[in-house]
N, C-alpha and C positions, 0 to 999 in steps of 0.2 A: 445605803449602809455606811458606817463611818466605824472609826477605831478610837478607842479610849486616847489612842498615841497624841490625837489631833490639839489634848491642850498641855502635851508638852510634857508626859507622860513617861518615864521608862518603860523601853520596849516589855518588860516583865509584867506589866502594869493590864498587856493584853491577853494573860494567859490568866488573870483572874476570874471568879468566878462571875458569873453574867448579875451587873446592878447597875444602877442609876450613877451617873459620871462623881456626880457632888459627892456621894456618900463613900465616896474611896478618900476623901479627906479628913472625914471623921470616925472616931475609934465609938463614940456609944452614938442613941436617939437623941439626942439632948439637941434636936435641932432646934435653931432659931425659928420660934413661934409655935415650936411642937412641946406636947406635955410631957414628955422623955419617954413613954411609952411605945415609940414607933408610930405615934400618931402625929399629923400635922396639926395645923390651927383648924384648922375647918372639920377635924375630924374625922378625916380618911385615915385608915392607917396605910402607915411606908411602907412601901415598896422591901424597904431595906430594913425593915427591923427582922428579931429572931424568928426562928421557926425552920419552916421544915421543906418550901423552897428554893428552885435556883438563886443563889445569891443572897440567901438571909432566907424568908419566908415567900421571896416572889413574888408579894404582895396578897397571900393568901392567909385568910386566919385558920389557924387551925389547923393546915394542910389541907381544904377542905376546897373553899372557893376562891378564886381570885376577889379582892378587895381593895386595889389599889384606890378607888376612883370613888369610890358610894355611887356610880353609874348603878342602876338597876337592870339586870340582867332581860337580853329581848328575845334570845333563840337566834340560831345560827342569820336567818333571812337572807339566804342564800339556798334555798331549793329549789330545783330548777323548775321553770315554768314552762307548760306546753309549747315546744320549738326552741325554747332557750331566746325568744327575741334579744332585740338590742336595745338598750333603754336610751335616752339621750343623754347627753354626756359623755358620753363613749368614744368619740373618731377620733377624740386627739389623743396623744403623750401628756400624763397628767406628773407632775413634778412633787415631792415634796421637803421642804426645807429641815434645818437642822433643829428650829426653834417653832416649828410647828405649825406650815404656814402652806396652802395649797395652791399651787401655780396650773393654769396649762403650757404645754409647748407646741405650736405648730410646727409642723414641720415642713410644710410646704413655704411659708414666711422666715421661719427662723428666730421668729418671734415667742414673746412669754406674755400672759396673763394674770394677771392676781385674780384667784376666787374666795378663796375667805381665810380665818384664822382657825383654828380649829380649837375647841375647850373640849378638853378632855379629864376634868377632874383636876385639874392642875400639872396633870405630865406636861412634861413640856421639852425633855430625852427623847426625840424621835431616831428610829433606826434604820427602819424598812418600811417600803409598802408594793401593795399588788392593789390592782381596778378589774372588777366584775364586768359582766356583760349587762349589770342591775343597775351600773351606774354606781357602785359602794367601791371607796378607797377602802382598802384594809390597810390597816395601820398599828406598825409595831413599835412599842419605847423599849426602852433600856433592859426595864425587867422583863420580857419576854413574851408579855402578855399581846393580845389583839384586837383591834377596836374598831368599830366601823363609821366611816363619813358617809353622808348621799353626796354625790356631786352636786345632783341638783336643787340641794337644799339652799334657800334663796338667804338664808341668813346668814349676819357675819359680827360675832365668831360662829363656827358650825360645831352642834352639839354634838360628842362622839354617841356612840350606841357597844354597849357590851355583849358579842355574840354569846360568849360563856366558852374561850377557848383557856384549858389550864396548859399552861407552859410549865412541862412536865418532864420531859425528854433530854435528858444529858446530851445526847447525840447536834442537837439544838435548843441550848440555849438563849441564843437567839439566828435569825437564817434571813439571807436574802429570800425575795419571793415573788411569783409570778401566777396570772390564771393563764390556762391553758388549754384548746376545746381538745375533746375527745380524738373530734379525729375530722375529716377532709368533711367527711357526709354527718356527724354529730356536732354543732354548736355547743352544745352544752359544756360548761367549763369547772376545771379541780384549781384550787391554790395548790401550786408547789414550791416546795420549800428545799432553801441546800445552808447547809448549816454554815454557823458562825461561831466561828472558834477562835480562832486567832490568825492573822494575817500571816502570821512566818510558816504556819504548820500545814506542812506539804510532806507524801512518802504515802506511799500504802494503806489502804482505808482508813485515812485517818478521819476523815467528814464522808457525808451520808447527803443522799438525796431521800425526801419525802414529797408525802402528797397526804392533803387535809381530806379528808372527809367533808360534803358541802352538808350533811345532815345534822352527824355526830360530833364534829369538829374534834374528831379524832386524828392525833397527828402520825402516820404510820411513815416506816422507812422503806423505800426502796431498792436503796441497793447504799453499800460502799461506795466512797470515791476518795478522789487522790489530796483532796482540795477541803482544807476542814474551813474554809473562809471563799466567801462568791456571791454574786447576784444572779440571780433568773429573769427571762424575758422569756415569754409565748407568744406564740402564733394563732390564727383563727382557723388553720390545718393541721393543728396538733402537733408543733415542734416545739420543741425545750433549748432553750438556749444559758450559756450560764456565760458571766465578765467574771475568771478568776483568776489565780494565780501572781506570783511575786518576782516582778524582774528574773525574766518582764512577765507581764501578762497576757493572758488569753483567753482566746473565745472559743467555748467548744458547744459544741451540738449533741447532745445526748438522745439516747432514747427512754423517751418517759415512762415508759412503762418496767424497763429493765434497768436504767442506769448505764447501759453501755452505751460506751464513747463512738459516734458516728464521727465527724471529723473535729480538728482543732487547726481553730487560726492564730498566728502570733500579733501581739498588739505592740509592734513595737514603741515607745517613745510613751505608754500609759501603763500609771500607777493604781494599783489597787488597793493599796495599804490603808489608805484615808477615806475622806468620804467619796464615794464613787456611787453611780446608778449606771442604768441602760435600759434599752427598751426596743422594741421590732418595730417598724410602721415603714407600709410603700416597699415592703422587699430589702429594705436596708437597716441600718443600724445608728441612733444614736445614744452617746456614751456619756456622761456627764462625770467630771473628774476634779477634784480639789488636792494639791498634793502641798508637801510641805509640812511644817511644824507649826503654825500660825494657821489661822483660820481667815479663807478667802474664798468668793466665789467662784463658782465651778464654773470650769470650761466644758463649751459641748464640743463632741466631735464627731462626726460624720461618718461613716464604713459605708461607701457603696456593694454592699455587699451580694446583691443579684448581678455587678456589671453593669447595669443599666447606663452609666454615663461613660461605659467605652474605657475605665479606668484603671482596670485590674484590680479591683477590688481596693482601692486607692484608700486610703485615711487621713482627713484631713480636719483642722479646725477650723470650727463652722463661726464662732461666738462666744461670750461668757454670758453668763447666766445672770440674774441680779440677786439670786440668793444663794446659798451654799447647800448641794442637793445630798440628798441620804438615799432617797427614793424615788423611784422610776416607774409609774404604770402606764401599759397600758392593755385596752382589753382586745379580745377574740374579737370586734368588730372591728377594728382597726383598718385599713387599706390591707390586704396581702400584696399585694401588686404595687409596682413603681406607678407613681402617681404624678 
């Protein structure tokens, strides 16, 4: 997840309505190489021209379907299969950059891989992402929409896939996100989602937690929360974790099914204003953080957060990263256990 702030933006700048970064500098469509109609060169129409959603049209014609991309729409491909297997792909912390680029991170190494580019119709505003137990990055841009990568897709760049989600919902506009299994004895996993509003806006239900529907990709709410800006991580025991809050920040443990707050930890010495990620793997936590007015690569950091290394739950920097992260998956196969 990242903030409009990060290219130097008045803080006002994050309480606008949810659209693609570029187009808060221009007052009509008249973009360069586009026919002034909200269209680009290629044909797609913008994200950001008139109409009827978030942010202009939200990339929809008509108010009808999403159209950002002329991707041809494929069905959710996310219904669970008998047992909910693990596909491959899956064991590590999967990263993804600002300019739209797919990493893994081990975490037992400390190390990063490059896996491909991702072409998505031209988006190239990434925001958020969650990873299936299918092996599918889901992938959010700017205007709110979602789009799906195979991990295991051997080419490079890798072609997105349009599940047919309409980003529809005031409440999220656009939301960090995470999958998450049902429960200890169910593999089977929900995307959850906690909204993305604006980094200052904290107090009383101001943001909401949901969860996607894997059929209908229907985005329903939850419950209230205090935090209209945060990232999720899941566990392959059905725990919800969320990286929110503003100086400082925190780590809280919700219940996913209710929205109530199980505990909260403090992060002292991390920003979540900027582009930030996080993700569960091996019982612990790692955080990925870029802070600043300039744009630089994210440091990770470490939360032993089961004790396993005798620390008190210690927080330390592990690394930087070699790209600047937005997003953090990883899936219900992951390690639960110190590793």
């Amino acid at each position: 997840m990242r903030s409009v702030r990060l290219l130097g933006l008045l803080v006002t700048a994050s309480l606008l309505p949810a659209c693609p970064i570029g187009d808060l500098f221009d007052d009509d469509d008249s973009d360069a190489g586009g026919d002034g109609n909200g269209n680009d060169a290629d044909g797609f129409i913008s994200a950001t021209g008139t109409g009827g959603g978030p942010g202009g049209d939200g990339g929809w014609e008509g108010g009808d379907q999403p159209t950002t991309t002329g991707i041809e729409m494929t069905g959710a491909d996310n219904e669970p299969e008998a047992g909910c297997p693990c596909a491959e792909g899956t064991e590590l912390v999967y990263v993804l950059s600002d300019v739209g680029s797919l990493w893994s991170f081990d975490p037992k190494s400390g190390s990063f891989a490059f896996i491909a580019d991702i072409h998505c119709g031209g988006l190239v505003d990434t925001y958020s992402m969650g990873v299936s137990r299918k092996g599918r990055a889901w992938i959010q841009y700017w205007d709110g929409d979602l789009y799906t990568v195979d991990l295991n897709d051997a080419s490079d760049p890798v072609k997105c896939k349009d599940p047919g989600f309409i980003p529809n919902n005031p409440m999220f506009p656009q939301f960090g996100m995470a999958f998450v299994a049902n429960s200890l004895n169910d593999p089977c996993d929900k995307l959850y989602a906690h909204s993305g509003i604006a980094p200052d806006l904290q107090g009383p239900d101001v943001g909401a937690l949901g969860v996607i529907d894997p059929q209908t990709l229907e985005l329903s709410t939850i419950a209230s929360i205090d935090y209209a800006w945060g990232e999720l991580t899941g566990t392959g025991t059905g725990r919800l974790f969320a990286f929110q809050g503003s100086s400082p920040a925190i780590l809280t443990e919700y219940d996913k099914d209710t929205g109530e707050v199980i505990d909260v930890l403090p992060l002292p010495g991390l920003q979540s204003e900027n582009a930030f990620a996080f993700a569960w793997w091996g019982g612990d936590f790692y955080l990925f953080t870029s802070t600043g007015d300039f744009v630089s690569n994210s440091e990770v950091w470490h939360l032993d957060f089961d004790n396993s290394d005798d620390s008190d739950q210690a927080l330390s920097l592990l690394t930087q990263a070699p790209i600047r992260i937005v997003g953090a998956g990883v899936s219900t196969c992951a390690p639960p256990l110190p590793m």
